[in-house]
N, C-alpha and C positions, 0 to 999 in steps of 0.2 A: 637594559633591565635593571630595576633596583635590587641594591642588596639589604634585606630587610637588618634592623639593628634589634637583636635580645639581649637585655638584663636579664641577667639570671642571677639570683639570691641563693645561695647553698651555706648554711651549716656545718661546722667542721663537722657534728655526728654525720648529715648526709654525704660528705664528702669521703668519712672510712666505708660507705656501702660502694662507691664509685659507679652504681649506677648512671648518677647525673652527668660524669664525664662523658661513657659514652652517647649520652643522650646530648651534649654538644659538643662532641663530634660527628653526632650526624645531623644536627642543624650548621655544621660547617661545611659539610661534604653535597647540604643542597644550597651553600651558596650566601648562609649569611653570616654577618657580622656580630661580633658575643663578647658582650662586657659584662665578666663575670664577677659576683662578689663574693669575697667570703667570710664565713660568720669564724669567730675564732674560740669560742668557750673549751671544746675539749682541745685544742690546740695550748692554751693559758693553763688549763691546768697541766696538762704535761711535761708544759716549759718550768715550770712554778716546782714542779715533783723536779725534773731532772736537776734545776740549781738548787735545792733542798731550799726554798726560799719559803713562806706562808703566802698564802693568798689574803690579801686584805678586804674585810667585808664590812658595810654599814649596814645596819636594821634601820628600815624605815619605820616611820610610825603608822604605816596602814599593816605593819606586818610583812612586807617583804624584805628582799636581802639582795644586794647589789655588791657589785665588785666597788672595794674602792679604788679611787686614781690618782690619788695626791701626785703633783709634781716627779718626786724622785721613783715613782712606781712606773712612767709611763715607759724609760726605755727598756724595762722589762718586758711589759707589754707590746714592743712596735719590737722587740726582739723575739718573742712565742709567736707573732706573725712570719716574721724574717727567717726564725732558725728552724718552724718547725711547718706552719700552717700552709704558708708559699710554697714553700720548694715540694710540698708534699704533693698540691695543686699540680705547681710544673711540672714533676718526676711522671704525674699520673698520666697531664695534657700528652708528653713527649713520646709515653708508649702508647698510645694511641694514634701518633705520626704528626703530635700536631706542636706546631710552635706558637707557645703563648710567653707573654710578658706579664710580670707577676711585679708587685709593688706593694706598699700601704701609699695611702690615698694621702698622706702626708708628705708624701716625698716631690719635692721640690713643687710644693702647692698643686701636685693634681687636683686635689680638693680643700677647701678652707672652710670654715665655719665659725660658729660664733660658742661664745662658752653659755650655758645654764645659770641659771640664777641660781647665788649661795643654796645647799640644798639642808633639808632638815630630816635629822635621823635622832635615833637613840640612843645616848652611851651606854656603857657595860650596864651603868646600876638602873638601866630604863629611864633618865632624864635626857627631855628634849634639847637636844642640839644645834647647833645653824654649821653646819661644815661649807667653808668657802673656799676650799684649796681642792675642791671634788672639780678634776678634767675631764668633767663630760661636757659635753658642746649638742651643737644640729650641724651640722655639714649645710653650708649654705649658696656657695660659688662653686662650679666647677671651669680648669681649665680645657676648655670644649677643643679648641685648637689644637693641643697635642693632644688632646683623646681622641678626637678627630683620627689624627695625624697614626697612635699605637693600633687606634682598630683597622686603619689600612693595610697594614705596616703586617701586623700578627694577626693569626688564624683568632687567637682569645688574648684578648687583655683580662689579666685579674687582677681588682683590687680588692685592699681589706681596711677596714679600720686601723689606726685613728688617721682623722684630718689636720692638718696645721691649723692654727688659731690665727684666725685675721689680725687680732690683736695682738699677735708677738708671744712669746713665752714657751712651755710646752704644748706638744701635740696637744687635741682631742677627741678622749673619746666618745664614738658616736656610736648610734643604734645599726646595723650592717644592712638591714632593712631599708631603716630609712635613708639610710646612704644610698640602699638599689634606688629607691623612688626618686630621689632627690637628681641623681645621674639621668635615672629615664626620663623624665622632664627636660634637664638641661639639655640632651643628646637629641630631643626628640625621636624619644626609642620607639621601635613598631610594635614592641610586645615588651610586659615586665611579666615575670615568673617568681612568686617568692616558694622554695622547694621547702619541705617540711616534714617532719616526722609523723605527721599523721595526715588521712586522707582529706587535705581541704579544714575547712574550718566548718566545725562538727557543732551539731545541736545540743548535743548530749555528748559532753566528754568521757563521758562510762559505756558510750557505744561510737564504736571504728565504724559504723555505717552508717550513722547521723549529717554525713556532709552535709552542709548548707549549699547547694549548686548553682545559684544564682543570687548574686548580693549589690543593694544598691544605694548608694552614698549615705549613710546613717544609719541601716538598718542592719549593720553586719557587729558592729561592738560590743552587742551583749549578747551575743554569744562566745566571746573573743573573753581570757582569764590568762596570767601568765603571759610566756611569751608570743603567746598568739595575738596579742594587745597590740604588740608591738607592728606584728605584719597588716591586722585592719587599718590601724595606724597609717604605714607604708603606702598602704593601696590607696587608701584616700587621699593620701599628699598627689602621688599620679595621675587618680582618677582628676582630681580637684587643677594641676598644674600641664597634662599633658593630653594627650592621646592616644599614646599606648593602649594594647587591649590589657589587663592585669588579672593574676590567677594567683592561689594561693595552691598550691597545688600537691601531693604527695600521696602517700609516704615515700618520702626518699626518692622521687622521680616527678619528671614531668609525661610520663608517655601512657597514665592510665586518670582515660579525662570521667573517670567514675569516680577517682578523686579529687575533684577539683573545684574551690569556690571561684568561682568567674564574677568578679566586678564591672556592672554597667554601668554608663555615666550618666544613661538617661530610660527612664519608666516609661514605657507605651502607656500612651490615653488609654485603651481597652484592651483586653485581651486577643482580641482580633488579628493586633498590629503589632503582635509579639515578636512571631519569626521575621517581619520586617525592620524590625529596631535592632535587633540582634544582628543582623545580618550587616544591616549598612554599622553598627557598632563594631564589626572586628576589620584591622587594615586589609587591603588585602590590592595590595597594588601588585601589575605584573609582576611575578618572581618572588612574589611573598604571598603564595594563595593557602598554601598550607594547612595552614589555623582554621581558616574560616573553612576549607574542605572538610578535615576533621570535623569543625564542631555539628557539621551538616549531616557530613554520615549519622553519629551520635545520635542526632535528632531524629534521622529519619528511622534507627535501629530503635529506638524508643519508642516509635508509633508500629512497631513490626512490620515494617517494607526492610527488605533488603538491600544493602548499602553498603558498598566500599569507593577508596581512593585507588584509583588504576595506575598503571606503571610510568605514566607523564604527569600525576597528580589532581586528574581530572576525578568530581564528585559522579559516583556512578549510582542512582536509585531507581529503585523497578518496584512494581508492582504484577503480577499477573505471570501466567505462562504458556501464553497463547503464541500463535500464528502471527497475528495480525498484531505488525508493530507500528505503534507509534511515539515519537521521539520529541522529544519539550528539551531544546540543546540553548540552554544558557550561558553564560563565564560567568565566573567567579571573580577575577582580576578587574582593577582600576586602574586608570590613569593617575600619575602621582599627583602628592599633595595631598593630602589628606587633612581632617583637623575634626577636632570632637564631634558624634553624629547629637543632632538634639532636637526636640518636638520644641516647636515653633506655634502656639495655635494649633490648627489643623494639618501642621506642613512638615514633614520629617527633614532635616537638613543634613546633609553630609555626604562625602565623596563615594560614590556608587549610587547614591540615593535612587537616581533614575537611571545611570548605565552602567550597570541595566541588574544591579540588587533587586531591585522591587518585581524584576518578571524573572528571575529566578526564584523567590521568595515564593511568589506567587505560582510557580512551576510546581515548586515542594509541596504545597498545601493543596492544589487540585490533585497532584498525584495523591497524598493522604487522603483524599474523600473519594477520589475518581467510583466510580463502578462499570468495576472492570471485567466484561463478560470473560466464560470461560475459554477461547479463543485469541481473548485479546493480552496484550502486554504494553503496557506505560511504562516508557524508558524515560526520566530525565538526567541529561549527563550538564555539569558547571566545568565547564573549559576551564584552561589554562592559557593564559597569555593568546587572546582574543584582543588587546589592545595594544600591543605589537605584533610587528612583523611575522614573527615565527609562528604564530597562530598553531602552536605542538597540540595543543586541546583540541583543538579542531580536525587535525587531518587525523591524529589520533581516534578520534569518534566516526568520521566516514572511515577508519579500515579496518576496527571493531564494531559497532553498533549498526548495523544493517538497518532497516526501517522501513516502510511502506509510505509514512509520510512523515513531516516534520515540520515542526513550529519552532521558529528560532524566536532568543526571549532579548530582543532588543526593544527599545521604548520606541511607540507608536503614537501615544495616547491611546487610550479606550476607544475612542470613537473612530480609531484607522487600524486598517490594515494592510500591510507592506507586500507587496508584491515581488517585489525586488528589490536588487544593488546594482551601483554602478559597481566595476570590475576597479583592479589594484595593480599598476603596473609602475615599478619603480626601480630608479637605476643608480648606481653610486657611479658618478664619472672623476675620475681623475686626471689633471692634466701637470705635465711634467716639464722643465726647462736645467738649462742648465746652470749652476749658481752663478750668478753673478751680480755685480753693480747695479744697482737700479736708474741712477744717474746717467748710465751708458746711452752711445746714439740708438735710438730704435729700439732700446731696452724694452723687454715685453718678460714679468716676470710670471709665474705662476699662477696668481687668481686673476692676472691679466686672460690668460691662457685659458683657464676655468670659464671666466664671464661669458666669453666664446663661444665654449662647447657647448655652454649650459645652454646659453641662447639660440646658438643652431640644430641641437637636438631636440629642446623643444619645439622649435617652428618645425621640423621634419618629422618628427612624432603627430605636433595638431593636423598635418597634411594628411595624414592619415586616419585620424581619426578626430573630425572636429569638432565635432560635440564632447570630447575630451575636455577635462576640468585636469590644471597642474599647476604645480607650485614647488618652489623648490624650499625644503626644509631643513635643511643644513647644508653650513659650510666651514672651511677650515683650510687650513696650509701651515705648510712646515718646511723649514732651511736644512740641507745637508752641507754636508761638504760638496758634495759634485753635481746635487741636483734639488733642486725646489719644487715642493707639491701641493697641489692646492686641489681639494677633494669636496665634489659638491652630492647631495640627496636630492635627485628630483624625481619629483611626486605623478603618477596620472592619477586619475578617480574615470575612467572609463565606461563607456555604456555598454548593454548587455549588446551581443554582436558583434563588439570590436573585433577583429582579425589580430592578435598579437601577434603570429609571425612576423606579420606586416610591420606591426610595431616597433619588434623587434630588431627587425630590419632595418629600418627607420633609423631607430637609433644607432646601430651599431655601423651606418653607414660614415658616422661623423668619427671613426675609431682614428689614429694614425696622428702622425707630426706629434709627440710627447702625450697624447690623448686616448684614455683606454676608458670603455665603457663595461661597467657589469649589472647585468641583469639579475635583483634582488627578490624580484617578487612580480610574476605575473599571472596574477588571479583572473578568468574572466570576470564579467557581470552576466547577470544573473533576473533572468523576468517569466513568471511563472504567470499562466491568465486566470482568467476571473471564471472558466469553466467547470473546474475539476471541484472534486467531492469536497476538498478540504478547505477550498474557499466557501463553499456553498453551507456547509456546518456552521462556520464564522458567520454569514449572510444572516444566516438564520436564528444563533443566537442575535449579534443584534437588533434584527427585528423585534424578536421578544424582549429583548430590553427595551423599545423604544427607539432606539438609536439608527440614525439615518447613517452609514458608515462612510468614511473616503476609502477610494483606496491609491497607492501610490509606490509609485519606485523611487528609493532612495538613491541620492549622489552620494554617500559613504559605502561603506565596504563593511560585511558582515560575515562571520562564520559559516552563513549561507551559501557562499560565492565560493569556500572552501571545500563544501561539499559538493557545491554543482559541476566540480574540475571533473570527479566519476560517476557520480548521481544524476545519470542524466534522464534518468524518468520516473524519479521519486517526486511527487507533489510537495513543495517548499511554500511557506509565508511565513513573514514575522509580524509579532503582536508581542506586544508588552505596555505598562501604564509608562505614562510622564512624558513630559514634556522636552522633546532631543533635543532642541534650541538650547534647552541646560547641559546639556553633555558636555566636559569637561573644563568645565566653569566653574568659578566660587559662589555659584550661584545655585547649585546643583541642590535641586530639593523635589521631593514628593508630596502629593494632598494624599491625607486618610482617603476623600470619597473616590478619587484617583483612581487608588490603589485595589478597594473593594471594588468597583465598576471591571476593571479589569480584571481580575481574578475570578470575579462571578460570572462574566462571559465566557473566562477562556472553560473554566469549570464545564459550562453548557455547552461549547461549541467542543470541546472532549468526550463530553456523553453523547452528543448526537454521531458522533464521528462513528464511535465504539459498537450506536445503534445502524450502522449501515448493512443494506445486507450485505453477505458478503458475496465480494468482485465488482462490488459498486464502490469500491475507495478510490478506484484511479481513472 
């Protein structure tokens, strides 16, 4: 499971509220990684008051007033960080349990940049100036390797301003913003947050309720004065160099998304194809669903359907509160790799595009239209880690959400519908020897021993079940002192009806001589017929579109085969748009007409469902 990477940007002001601390402490406590940055102004002044020293300032000639930073000023400056701004950070990280590593981004070149060109200000008597000893820079290199190396290492790395100068001399100082952007690019961060003292970036700075809620590459700057310049600035260096989602978020928190301007990298053709460009636009790989849960509830709470995140982090929205349930059970999560989502022509392109964002997407906006009689109830829930092993969203949803039927939202294409899955049976086998020589007579080490097992539990497992599809997907080994291991992952993909006992059996008949087998996952498969109510809804919407449908049982493994372990007389299919041939591929893209086709179906085969009478659903 990945650990997702957050920049988070905080202000020495937002840092005396310390809300934001605890707010990454609990994006550590689910799991991810936090390079955090921090702004230093009220830190400088305080450092500046306690050595009774002045602060030194230039007026520009557009009318503002900046710090200045001649040479002999900076180790004051990289000292208000040191004595006052860090350890304040750390003091707060540590009572909260957590262990962070606190720095300025100068130190021993974590970060380098380049200096500004000479700058032009005004003397005392208002004659223009050229000041060329002003250390301010852009941070432009980071060392990725040891930051790498500190966010493994600590719960939070903090850095702050200033950077070394590639060029030799004193530090520089940079903007702390654009230091977060500059890092989330190089880091390849999965989310930048810049925290703020006010809610988002505001239309009206004379109104706290003006957020601007959604901003897209150019369109965000003028509403941006002061040091909000500075974080539009930020955002677009990210939006523009990475992939990260970016928020400008506040006041003083990231956990109230009423304040928050959310930066897209890319404009839907219509408004149509909104909630689908948004959706494949936030990351959301296994173990980082999070963000994209939240912003979903959000969405769905703003159309008035009710909407939370459950206690596994699965998206839970309903409409209705009736008797008769039915279930639209999508994921959230992606296979990794991710890289900017973007309209192509007619084609959405980015990781989730088609698995399976677009029949969750699509799940959202029939439940916002459905009509949904007074008996009935539309449940859609977006799982959790459906693209591993531990599929927690899934079993989680069969032992809360009960259902009468259900439409799992995996990609079909429009014109199919899925019947079933093959079944998921997979074993981690380890084989064990004792160290030694490799050189030796009859020497047989470890992945000697592995190749074996591997090979005889698979032939003993296809004996059993031989229309079985496997493949073995990892391997590895490791030297001890006394003993050598060499540990393999092999794969079945099983048809519905296998006997896993048997399977089971199967394999664990090859256990012994240094060789242990463990049973990691044994899912059946899963094949539902073409008679029941809920295929026949589907039939019958595509007839009305035209569409002559297939229909087909899948060789993968779906959250459907999760549910059918106790669901054993609930009517199951899945339907969703795109093309699964793209499934987790860099190829991985959706059509506009795709995506309409399928959503206007599943819309119709929902209403017809709803018009059944009732005791005729199963």
């Amino acid at each position: 499971m990945t650990r997702p990477l957050y920049v988070v940007k905080a202000g020495s002001a937002t840092l005396d509220h310390g809300i934001v601390l605890k707010e990454i402490a609990d994006l550590v406590a689910r799991g991810a990684r936090v390079l955090m940055i921090a702004g230093g102004a009220t830190g400088i002044e305080r450092h500046y008051t306690a050595i009774g020293r002045p602060m030194p300032r230039l007026r520009l000639a557009g009318g503002d007033e900046v710090r200045y930073c001649p040479p002999e000023e900076m180790p004051h400056l990289v000292d208000a960080y040191e004595r006052v701004t860090l350890p304040a950070v750390e003091q707060g990280l540590r009572d909260l349990g957590l262990n962070a590593f606190t720095a300025v981004a100068a130190r021993g070149g974590l970060v380098t940049g380049r200096a500004n060109r000479p700058l032009k200000a005004l003397s005392a008597e208002d004659r223009p100036v050229v000041v060329r000893d002003h250390r301010a820079g852009l941070p432009t290199e980071a060392d990725t390797v040891r930051l790498t190396a500190l966010l493994e290492a600590y719960d939070v790395v903090c850095l702050s301003p200033p950077v070394a100068d590639a060029a030799g001399g004193a530090p520089l100082n940079v903007d702390a913003d654009v230091l977060a952007a500059v890092l989330a690019v190089a880091l390849d961060a999965d989310h930048l947050r810049l925290v703020t003292g006010t809610a988002g970036l505001l239309t009206d700075p004379a109104d706290p309720a003006s957020t601007l809620s959604d901003a897209y590459p150019g369109d965000a700057a003028r509403y941006a004065g002061g040091r909000m310049r500075q974080k539009v600035r930020a955002a677009e260096i990210a939006l523009e160099g990475g992939s990260a989602d970016v928020a400008i978020t506040g006041p003083h928190t990231m956990g109230d998304l009423t304040g928050w301007t959310r930066f897209w990298r890319t404009r839907q053709p219509t408004a149509d194809l909104t909630l689908l460009t948004r959706v494949v636009g936030v990351p959301s790989v296994s173990g980082d669903e999070a963000e994209l849960a939240a912003y979903l509830a959000e969405w769905c709470r703003e159309r008035g359907m009710e909407a939370h995140v459950d206690a596994v982090g699965n998206l839970v929205a309903a409409r209705g509160r009736g008797s008769r349930r039915l279930l639209l059970l999508g994921h959230l999560d992606t296979v990794p790799h991710r890289w900017p989502a973007a309209w192509r022509g007619e084609e959405l392109w980015g990781r989730g595009s088609v698995d399976a964002k677009a029949s969750l997407a699509a799940f959202l906006e029939v439940l916002a239209h459905a009509d949904i009689p007074e008996d009935g109830r539309l449940v859609v829930v977006g799982a959790v880690e459906e693209e591993i092993s531990s599929s927690k969203g899934a079993f989680h949803a069969r032992d809360h959400y009960p259902a009468d039927a259900v439409v799992i939202g995996e990609p079909s294409g429009a014109h199919k519908l899925t019947l079933g899955y093959f079944g998921l049976f997979k074993l981690r086998v380890t084989a064990a020897v004792t160290t030694g020589h490799s050189a030796g007579l009859d020497a047989v080490s470890a992945p000697d021993r592995l190749i074996g097992a591997l090979a005889d539990i698979r032939a003993g497992v296809l004996a059993a079940a031989p229309d079985a599809l496997s493949a073995v997907i990892e391997v590895g080994s490791e030297s001890g002192r006394q003993h050598s291991r060499g540990t393999g992952i092999l794969n079945f993909r099983v048809p519905p009806g296998a006997d896993l006992d048997a399977l089971r059996a199967a394999a664990l008949a090859h256990t012994g001589d240094g060789v242990t087998v463990e049973v990691l996952r044994a899912t059946p498969g899963y094949a539902g017929g073409r008679s029941g109510p809920l295929v026949k809804v589907f039939t019958r919407a595509f007839a009305d579109a035209g569409i002559r449908p297939r229909f087909v049982v899948k060789k993968g493994t779906s959250d459907m085969n999760t549910l059918a372990t106790t669901w054993h007389d609930v009517p199951m299919v899945a339907y969703g748009p795109g093309d699964s041939a793209l499934d987790h591929t860099d190829e991985e893209r959706i059509g506009a007409m795709e995506y309409r086709t399928a959503r206007s179906l599943l819309a119709d085969a929902v209403n017809r469902w709803f018009s059944l009478p009732e005791g005729s659903r199963r």
